[in-house]
C-alpha positions in Angstrom: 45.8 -66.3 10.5 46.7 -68.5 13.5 46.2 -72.2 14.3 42.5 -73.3 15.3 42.4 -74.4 19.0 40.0 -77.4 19.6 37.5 -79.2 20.4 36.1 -76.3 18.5 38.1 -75.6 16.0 36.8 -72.1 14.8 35.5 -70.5 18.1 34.8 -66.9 18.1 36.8 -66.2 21.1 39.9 -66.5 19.1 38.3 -63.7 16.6 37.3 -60.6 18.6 38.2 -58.3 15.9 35.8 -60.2 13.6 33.0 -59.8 16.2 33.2 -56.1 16.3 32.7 -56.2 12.3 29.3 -54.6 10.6 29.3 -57.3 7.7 28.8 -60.8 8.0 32.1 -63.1 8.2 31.8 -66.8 7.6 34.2 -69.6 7.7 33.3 -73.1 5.8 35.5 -76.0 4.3 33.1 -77.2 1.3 29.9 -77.8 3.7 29.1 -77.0 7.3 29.4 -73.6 8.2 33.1 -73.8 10.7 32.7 -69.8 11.9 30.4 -67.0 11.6 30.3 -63.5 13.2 27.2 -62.1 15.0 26.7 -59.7 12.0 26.1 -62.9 10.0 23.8 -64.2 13.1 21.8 -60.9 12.6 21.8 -60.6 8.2 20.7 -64.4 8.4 18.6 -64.7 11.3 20.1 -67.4 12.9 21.6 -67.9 16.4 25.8 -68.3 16.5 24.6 -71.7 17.4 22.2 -72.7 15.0 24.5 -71.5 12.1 27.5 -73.9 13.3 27.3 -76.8 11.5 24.8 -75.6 9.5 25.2 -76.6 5.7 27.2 -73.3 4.0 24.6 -73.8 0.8 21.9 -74.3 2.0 21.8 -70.1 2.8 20.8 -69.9 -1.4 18.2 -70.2 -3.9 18.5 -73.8 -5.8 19.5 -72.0 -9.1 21.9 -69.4 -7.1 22.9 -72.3 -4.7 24.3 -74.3 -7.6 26.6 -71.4 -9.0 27.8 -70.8 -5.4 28.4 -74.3 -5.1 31.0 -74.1 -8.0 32.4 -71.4 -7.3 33.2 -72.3 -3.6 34.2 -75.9 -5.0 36.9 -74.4 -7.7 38.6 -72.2 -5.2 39.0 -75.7 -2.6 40.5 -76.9 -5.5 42.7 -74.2 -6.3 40.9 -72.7 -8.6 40.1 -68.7 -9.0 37.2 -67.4 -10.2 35.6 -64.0 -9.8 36.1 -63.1 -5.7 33.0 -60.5 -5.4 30.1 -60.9 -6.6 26.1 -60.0 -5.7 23.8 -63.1 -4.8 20.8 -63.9 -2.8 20.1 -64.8 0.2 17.9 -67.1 2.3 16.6 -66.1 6.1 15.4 -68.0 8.7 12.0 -66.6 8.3 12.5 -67.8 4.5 13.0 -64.2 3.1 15.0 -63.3 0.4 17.9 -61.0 0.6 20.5 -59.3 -1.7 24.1 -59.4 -0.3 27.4 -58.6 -2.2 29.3 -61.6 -1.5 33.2 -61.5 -1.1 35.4 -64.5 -1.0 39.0 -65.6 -0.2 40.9 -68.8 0.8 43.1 -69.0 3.5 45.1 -72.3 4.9 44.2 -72.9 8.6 45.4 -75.7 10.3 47.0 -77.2 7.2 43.7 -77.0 5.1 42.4 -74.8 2.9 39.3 -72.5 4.0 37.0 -70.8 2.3 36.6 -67.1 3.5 33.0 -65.4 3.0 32.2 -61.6 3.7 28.8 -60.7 3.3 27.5 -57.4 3.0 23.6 -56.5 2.6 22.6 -54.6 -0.2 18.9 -55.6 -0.6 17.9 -51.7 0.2 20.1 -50.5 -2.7 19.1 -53.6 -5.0 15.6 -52.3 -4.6 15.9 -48.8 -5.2 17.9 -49.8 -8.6 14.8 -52.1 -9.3 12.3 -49.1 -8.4 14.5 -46.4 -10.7 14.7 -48.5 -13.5 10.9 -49.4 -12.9 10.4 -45.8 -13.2 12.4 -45.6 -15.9 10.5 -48.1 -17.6 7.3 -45.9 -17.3 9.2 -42.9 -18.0 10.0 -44.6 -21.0 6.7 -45.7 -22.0 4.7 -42.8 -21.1 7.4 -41.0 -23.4 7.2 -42.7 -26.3 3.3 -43.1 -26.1 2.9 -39.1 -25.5 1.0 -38.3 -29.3 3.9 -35.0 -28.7 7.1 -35.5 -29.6 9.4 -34.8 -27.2 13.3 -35.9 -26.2 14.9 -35.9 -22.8 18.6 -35.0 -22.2 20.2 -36.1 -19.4 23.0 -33.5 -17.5 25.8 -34.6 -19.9 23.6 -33.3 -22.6 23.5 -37.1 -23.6 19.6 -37.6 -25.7 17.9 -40.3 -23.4 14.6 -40.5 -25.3 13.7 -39.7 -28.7 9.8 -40.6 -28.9 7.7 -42.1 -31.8 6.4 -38.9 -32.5 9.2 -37.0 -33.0 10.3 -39.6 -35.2 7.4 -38.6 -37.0 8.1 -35.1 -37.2 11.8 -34.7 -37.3 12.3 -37.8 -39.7 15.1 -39.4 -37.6 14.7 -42.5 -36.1 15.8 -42.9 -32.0 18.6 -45.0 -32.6 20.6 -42.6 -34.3 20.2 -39.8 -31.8 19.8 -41.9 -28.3 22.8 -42.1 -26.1 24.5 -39.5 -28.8 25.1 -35.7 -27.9 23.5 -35.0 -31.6 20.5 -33.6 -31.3 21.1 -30.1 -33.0 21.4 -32.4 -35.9 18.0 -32.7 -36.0 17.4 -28.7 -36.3 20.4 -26.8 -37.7 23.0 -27.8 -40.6 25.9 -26.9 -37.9 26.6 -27.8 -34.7 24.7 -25.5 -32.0 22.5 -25.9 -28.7 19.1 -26.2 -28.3 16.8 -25.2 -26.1 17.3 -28.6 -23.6 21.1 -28.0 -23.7 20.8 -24.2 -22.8 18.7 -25.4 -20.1 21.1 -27.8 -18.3 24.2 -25.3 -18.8 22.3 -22.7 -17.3 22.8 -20.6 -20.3 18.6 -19.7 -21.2 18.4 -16.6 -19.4 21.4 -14.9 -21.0 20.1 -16.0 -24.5 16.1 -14.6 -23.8 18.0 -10.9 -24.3 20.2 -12.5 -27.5 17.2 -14.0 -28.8 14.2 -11.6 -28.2 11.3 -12.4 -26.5 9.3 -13.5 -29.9 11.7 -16.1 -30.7 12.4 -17.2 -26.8 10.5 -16.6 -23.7 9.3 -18.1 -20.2 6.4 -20.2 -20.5 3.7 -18.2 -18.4 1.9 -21.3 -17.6 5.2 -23.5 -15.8 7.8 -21.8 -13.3 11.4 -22.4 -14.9 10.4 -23.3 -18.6 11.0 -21.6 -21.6 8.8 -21.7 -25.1 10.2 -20.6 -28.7 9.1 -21.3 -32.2 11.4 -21.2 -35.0 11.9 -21.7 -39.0 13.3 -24.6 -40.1 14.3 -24.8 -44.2 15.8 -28.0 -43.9 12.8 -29.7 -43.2 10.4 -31.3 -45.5 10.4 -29.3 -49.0 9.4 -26.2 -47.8 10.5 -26.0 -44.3 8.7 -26.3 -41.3 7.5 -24.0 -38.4 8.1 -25.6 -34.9 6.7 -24.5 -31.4 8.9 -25.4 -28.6 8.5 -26.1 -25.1 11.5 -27.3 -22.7 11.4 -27.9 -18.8 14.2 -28.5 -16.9 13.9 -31.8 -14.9 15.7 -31.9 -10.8 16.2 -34.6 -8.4 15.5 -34.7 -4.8 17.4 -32.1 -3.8 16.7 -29.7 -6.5 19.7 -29.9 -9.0 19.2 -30.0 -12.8 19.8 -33.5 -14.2 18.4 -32.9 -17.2 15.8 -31.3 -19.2 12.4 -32.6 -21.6 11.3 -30.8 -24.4 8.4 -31.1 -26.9 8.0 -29.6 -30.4 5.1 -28.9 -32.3 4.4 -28.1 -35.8 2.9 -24.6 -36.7 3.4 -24.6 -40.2 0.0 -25.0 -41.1 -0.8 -22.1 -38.2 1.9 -19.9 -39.8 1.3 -20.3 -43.4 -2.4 -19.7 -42.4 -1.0 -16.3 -40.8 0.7 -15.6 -43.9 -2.1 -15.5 -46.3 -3.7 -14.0 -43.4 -1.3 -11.2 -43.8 -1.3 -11.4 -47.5 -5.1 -10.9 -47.8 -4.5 -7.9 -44.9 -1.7 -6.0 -47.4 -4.6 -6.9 -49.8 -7.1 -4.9 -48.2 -4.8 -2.2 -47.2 -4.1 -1.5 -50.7 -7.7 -1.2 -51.4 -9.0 1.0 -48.5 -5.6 3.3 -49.5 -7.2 3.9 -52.9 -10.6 4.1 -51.7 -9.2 6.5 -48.8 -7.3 8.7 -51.3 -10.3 9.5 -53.0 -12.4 10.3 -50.2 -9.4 12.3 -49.3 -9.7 14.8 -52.1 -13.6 15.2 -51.0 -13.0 15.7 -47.3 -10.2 17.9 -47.7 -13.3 20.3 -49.9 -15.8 19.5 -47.5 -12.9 20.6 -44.8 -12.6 24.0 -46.3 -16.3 24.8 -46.0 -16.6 23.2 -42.3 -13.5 24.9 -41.6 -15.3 28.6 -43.0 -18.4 27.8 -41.1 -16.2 26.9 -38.1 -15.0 29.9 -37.8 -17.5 31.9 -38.3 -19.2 30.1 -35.4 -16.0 30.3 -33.4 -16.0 34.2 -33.3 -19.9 34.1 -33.0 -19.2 31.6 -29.8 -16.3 34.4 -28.3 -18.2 37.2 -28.8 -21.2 35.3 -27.0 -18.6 34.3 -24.5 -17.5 37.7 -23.7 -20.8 38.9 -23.7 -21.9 36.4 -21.0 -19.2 37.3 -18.7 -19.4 40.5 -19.1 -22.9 40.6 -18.2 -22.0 38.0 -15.5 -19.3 40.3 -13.8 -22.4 43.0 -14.2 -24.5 40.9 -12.3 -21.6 40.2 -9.7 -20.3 44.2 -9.2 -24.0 45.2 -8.9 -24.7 42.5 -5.8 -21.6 43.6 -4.5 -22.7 47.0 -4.8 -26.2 46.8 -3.3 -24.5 44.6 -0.5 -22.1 47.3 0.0 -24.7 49.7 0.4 -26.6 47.6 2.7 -23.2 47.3 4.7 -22.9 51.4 4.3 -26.8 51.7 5.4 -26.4 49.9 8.2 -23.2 51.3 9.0 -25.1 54.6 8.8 -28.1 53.2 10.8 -25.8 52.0 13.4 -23.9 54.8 13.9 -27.1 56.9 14.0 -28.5 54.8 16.7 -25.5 55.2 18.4 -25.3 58.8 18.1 -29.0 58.8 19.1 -28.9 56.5 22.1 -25.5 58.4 23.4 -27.4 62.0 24.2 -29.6 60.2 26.4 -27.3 57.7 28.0 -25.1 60.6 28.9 -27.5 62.5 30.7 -28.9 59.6 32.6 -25.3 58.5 33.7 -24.8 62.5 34.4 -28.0 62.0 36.6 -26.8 59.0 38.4 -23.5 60.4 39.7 -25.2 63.1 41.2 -28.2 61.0 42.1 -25.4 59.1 43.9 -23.9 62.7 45.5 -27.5 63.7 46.5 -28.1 59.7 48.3 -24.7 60.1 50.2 -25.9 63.9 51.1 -29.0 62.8 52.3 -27.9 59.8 54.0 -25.4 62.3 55.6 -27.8 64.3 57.2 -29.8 61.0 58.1 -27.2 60.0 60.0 -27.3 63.6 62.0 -30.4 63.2 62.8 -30.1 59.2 63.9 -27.2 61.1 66.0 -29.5 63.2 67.8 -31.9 60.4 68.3 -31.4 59.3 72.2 -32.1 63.2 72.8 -35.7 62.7 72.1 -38.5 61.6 74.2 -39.5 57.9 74.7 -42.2 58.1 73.2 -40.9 59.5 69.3 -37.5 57.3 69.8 -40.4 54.4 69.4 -42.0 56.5 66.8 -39.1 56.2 65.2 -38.0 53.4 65.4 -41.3 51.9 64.0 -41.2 53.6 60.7 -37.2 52.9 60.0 -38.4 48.9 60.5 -41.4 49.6 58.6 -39.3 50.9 55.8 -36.7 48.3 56.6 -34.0 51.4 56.7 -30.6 49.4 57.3 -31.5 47.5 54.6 -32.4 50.4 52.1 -29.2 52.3 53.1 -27.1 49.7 52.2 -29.3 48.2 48.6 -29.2 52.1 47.6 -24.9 51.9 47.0 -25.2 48.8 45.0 -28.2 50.2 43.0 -26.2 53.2 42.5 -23.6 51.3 41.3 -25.0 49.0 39.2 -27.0 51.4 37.3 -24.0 53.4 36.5 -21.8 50.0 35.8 -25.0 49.7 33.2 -25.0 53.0 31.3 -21.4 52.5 31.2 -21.8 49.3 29.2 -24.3 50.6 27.3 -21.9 53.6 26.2 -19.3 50.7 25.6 -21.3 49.3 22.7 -22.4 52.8 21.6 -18.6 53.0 21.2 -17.9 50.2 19.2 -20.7 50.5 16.9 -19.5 53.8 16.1 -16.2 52.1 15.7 -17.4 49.8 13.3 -19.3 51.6 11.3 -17.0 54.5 11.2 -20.2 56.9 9.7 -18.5 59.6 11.3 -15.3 59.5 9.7 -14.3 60.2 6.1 -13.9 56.4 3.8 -9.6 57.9 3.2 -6.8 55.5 4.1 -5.6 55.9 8.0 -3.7 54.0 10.2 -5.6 52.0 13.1 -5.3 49.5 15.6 -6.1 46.1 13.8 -6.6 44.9 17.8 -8.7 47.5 19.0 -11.3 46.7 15.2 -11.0 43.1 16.3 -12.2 43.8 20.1 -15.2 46.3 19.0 -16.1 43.5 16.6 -16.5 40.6 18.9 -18.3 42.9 21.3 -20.9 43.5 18.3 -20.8 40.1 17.5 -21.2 39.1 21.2 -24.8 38.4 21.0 -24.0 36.3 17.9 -21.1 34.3 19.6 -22.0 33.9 23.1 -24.3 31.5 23.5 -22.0 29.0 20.7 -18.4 29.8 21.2 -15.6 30.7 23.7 -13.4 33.6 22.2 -9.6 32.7 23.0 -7.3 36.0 22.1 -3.4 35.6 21.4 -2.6 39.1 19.9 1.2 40.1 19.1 2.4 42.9 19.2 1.1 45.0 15.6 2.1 48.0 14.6 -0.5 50.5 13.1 -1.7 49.5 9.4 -2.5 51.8 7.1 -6.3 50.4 5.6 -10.0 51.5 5.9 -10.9 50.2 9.2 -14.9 50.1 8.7 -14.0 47.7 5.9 -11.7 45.6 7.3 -14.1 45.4 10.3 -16.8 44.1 8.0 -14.1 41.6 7.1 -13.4 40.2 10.8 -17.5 40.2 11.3 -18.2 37.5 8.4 -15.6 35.2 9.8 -16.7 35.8 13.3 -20.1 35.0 12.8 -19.4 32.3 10.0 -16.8 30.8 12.6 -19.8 30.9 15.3 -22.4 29.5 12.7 -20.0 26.2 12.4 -20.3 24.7 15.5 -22.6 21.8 15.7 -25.9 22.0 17.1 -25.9 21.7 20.6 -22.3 21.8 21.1 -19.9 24.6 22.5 -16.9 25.7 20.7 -14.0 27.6 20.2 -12.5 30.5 18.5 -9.3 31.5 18.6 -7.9 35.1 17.2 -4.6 35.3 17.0 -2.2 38.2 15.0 1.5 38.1 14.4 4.1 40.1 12.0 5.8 38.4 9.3 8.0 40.7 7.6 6.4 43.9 6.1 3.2 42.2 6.3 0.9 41.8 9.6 -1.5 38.7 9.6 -4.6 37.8 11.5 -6.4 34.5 11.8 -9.8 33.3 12.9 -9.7 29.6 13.9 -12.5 27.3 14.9 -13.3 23.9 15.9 -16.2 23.5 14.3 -17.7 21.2 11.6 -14.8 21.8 8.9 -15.7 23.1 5.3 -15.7 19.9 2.6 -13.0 19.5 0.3 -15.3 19.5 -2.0 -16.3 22.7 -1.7 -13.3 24.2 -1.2 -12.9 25.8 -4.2 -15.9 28.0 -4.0 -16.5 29.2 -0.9 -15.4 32.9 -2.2 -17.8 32.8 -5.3 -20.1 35.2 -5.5 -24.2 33.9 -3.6 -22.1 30.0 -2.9 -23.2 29.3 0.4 -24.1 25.7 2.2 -26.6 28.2 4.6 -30.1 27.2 4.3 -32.1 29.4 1.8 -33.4 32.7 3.9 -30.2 32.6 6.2 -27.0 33.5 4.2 -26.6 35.6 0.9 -23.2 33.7 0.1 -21.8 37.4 -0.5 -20.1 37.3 3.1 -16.6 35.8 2.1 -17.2 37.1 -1.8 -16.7 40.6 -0.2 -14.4 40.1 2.1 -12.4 38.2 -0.4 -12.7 41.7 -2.2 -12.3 43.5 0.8 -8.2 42.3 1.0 -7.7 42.3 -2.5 -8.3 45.7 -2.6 -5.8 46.2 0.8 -3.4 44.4 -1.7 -3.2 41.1 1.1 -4.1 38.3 0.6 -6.8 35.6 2.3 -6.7 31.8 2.6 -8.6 28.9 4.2 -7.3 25.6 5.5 -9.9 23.4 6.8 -10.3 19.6 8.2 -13.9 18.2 8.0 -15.0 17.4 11.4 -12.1 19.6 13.0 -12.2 22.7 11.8 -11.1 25.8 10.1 -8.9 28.8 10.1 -9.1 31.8 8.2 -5.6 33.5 7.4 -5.6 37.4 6.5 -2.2 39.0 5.4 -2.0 42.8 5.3 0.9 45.1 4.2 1.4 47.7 7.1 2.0 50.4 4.7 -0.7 51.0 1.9 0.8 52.0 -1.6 -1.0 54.2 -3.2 0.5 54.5 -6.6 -0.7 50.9 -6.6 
């Protein structure tokens, strides 16, 4: 260090690098302060010119102040004692702060002086004071916890041994504290417990080595782990003990130890024992007791067994009864239905056949009604011809009556007449048509092939009356061959849906059906969809029983689909439903093309 310039001696001009410093520097020779840095300025609270000449010891405590003054007096004198050390401090504003106080002589200007570098600790002085406070508490609320329970630190290194588990264990603290020996306490051999698995991380591999009777998570605490144990060792009989460990983190999470608590279960377990004891016990006497009863159940077996069956084959032969008298009940509906479809297939086609004799000869009359008309208005057209040829006097005549009888106007209404009432017998031969077609009366009940299309068409146009004023009929046919089946049949089929699809729309609203048919295969299909109210899937299931039906009573025999289910059966195809409440349903018929008779 250089020579001091003067008339002040230590200025801090001549030490810019000791200005730039975070700790406090201070120069003094036994008493006033000769140079100090402003980082002493701000640790002291002083101004750079209040602490010149200010007296070095006065900065400490009397009791501190004294040991700083020998110390600082044995190094002037050559002297050297300890040259760090931690002290306290004196403010301007008369607090009290911790520095760590570093000290070296130099010789400037021929004279030896003392070298002070002060760094302030009082943050780090408290938080020691406040961990080993809560140490302290840790401590006593330890060892005044009625459980016994130990703490290990990360090193595995027993911190606390409480009073209680001196109690227990029979081993006083100082034996085990600051000693890695706690499996002394527990096993005759070195091995780790449940604190030690804990802080090496080595619990969850041992809950699968162990079994979850001897060592399992605690359901109650995220991260701990309970066991309970034998131990022979213990008292004169061994004890039972019932653990609990918890590992213990600092701020950041990390394990830096781990607590555990013990209890003793012997009492509980040898409790269970007799428990058990008194429960073989009882066993023994309800397996004595049960063998006898045994021998008089297995006798009053054999005659349950005897009337058992004898009840059973009473119970099939009921059983067999009752559905044969069931399927009885079902053919003979079916057959009276079937007759009623056969009677009014007969009715229908006599009515046809009836109302086609006259029909013919009135639409015979019309065309030449409508020859005659065009004759006669021929002629009247000769004589309208001829009419200028007349006198004055009939041409008025004439002309009188033709606007009497509005003539212009009859000549022209008479055509449309004409053709309106022939447009109308026409019609009317139309549905004569296809109510012979349905019915089929006049053909023989034998297998044939026929137009599944042309059945559908004469169908809806009976069922007209039935759809029209409900539904919109939508047709996409593809192209079918002809299928050998027995039409009139098969017509009754496509009349329950039509009408049952027509039925389903909700009140008051108009819906749709759509008809379409395809060919898949050998087989042709046909299906009847609507948009109406949907069939419940609860309901499903039945809709082809026999007299099921959701109709009100009076309008539905809840034979419709029962018959038509048997209808396709019988034409060896096969029907099925798929329906969405609320959206609708669709009926799917399959039919082979070619009927197999040997079938």
């Amino acid at each position: 260090m250089s020579h001091l310039p003067s008339p002040y001696p230590l200025s801090g001009t001549l030490f810019p690098l000791a200005e730039c410093l975070s700790s406090g520097l201070l120069l003094h020779r036994g008493g006033k302060v000769l140079y100090a840095n402003r980082a002493m300025s701000r640790l002291s609270g002083f101004s750079p010119n209040e602490l010149i000449e200010k007296d070095f010891w006065a900065f400490y405590p009397p009791g501190v102040n004294d040991t700083i003054r020998e110390r600082g007096l044995a190094r002037l004198t050559g002297e050297h004692p300890v040259a760090r050390y931690e002290t306290l401090l004196i403010t301007r504003s008369g607090d009290e702060r911790w520095v760590e106080l570093s000290v070296s002589d130099e010789s400037l200007q021929g004279q030896r002086t003392i070298v002070c570098n002060f760094i302030d600790v009082t943050e780090r002085k408290r938080a020691e004071a406040a961990q080993k406070q809560a140490q302290q508490l840790l401590t006593q609320i330890i060892d005044a916890d009625p459980v016994p329970t130990l703490v290990i630190n990360a090193r595995h290194v027993v911190t606390h041994w409480n009073h209680a588990c001196e109690q227990v264990i029979g081993l006083p603290a100082s034996e085990l504290v600051g000693t890695c020996n706690q499996w002394s306490a527990f096993y005759p051999s070195q091995r780790p417990i449940m604190a030690d698995l804990i802080v090496s991380g080595q619990i969850e591999d041992m809950l699968e080595f162990y079994g979850s009777k001897k060592l399992r998570r605690s359901p109650l605490i995220d991260g701990a782990y309970e066991a309970e144990d034998f131990f022979p060792q213990m008292g004169e009989k061994g004890r039972w003990l019932y653990f609990t460990a918890t590992p213990l983190r600092n701020a950041l999470g990390e394990i830096i130890g781990a607590i555990e608590t013990l209890q003793d279960i012997t009492e509980r377990k040898t409790a269970e024992t007799e428990l058990l004891r008194m429960h073989a016990d009882l066993e023994a006497k309800v397996a004595r007791r049960t063998e006898q009863l045994q021998q008089a159940k297995a006798n009053l077996e054999q005659d349950i067994a005897r009337r058992e069956q004898a009840e059973a084959e009473l119970l099939k032969r009921y059983a067999e009864l009752t559905e044969l008298n069931c399927r009885l009940q079902d053919t003979r509906q079916q057959l009276v239905q079937s007759e009623k479809m056969a009677s009014i297939g007969q009715l229908a086609a006599g009515v046809a056949h009836e109302i086609n004799n006259p029909i013919g000869y009135v639409n015979s009359n019309i065309r030449s009604l409508k020859g005659y008309v065009e004759q006669l208005l021929s002629v009247v057209g000769c004589y309208e011809s001829s009419e200028v040829a007349l006198p004055p006097d009939e041409q008025a005549r004439i002309q009188a009556a033709r606007k009497a009888a509005d003539f212009d106007y009859l000549r022209d209404d008479i055509h449309q007449l004409l053709s309106e009432s022939e447009e109308g017998t026409n019609r009317v031969r139309q549905i004569v048509q296809d109510l012979r077609d349905f019915s089929r009366a006049e053909t023989t009940q034998d297998w044939q092939a026929a137009d599944l299309h042309h059945g559908l068409d004469s169908t809806l146009n009976i069922a007209s009356n039935e759809i029209k004023y409900r539904a919109d009929v939508i047709r996409h046919y593809g192209s079918l061959p002809l299928v050998e089946c027995l039409p009139s049949q098969l017509n009754q089929v496509f009349m329950n849906l039509f009408v049952n699809a027509a039925q389903a729309m909700p009140d008051g609203e108009r819906g749709t059906i759509t008809v379409r048919t395809g060919v898949q295969g050998e087989d042709v299909w046909i299906e009847v969809a609507d948009n109406g109210q949907g069939i419940p899937l609860e309901i499903m299931d039945k809709i082809f029983d026999p007299f099921f039906t959701t109709k009100p009573i009076g309008k539905g025999t809840g034979l419709g689909l029962s018959l038509s289910y048997g209808i396709v059966q019988n034409h060896r195809g096969n029907i099925s439903v798929s329906s969405t409440p609320g959206a609708g349903t669709t009926f799917r018929i399959t039919l082979p093309v070619h009927h197999d008779a040997s079938v």
